[in-house]
DRENDO-823434 format. One record per residue (C-alpha): x, y, z; residue in one letter. Coordinates in nm, 2 decimals. Layout:
BEGIN
     px     py     pz type
      X      Y      Z    a
...
// end
This chain:
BEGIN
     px     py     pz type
  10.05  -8.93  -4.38    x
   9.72  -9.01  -4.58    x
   9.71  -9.09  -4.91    x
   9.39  -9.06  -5.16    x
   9.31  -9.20  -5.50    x
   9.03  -9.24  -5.71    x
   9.02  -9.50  -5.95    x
   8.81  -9.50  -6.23    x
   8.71  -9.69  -6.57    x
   8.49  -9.90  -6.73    x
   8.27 -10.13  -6.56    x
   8.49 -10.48  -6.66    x
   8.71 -10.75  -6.51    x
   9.03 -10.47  -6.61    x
   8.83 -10.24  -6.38    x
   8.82 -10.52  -6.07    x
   9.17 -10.66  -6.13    x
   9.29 -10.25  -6.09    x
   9.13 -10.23  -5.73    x
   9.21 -10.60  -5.62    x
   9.62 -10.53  -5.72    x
   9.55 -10.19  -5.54    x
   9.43 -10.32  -5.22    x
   9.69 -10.62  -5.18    x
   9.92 -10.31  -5.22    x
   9.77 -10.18  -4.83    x
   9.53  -9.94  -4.98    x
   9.17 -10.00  -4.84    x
   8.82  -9.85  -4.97    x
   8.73  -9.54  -4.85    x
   8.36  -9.50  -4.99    x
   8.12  -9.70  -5.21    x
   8.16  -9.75  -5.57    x
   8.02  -9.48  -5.77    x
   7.84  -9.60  -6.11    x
   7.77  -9.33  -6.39    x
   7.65  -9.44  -6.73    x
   7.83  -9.28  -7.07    x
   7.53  -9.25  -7.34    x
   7.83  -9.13  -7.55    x
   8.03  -9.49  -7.54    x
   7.70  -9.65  -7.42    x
   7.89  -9.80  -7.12    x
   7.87  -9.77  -6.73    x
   8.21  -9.66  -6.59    x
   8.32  -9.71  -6.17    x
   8.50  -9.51  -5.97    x
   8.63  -9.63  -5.62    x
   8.81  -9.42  -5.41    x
   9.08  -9.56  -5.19    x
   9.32  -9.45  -4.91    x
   9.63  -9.56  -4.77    x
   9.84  -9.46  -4.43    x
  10.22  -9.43  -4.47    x
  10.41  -9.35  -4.14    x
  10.73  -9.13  -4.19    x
  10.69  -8.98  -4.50    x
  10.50  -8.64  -4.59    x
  10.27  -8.53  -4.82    x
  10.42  -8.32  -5.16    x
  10.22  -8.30  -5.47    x
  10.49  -8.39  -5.69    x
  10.41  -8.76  -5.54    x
  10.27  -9.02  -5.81    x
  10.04  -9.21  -5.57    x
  10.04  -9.50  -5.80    x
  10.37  -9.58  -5.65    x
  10.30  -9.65  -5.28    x
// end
């Protein structure tokens, strides 16, 4: 099975430390960053996506991705 995940939030160090714990957990980019700009918060937030194979099991929606 493949799993997805898009991670998301501002553009900081909390940001980078999110998808540096998530790819020494076996997930690996799928994908560029995406930037967008908030005139709202006046801040630039990322997104990343990410995707992770795990043999054996299969897919169900009640899954919590963060978990694997």
């Amino acid at each position: 099975m493949k799993l997805y995940r898009f991670i998301t939030g501002p553009d900081d160090s909390t940001f980078c430390h999110r998808v540096t714990a998530t790819l020494n957990k076996g997930w690996e980019l799928a994908g560029s960053v995406s930037l967008t700009f908030d005139p709202v918060q006046g801040r630039t937030i990322c997104g990343q996506a990410v995707t992770k194979d795990v043999p054996g099991e299969e897919y169900s929606p009640e899954m919590k991705l963060v978990e694997y």
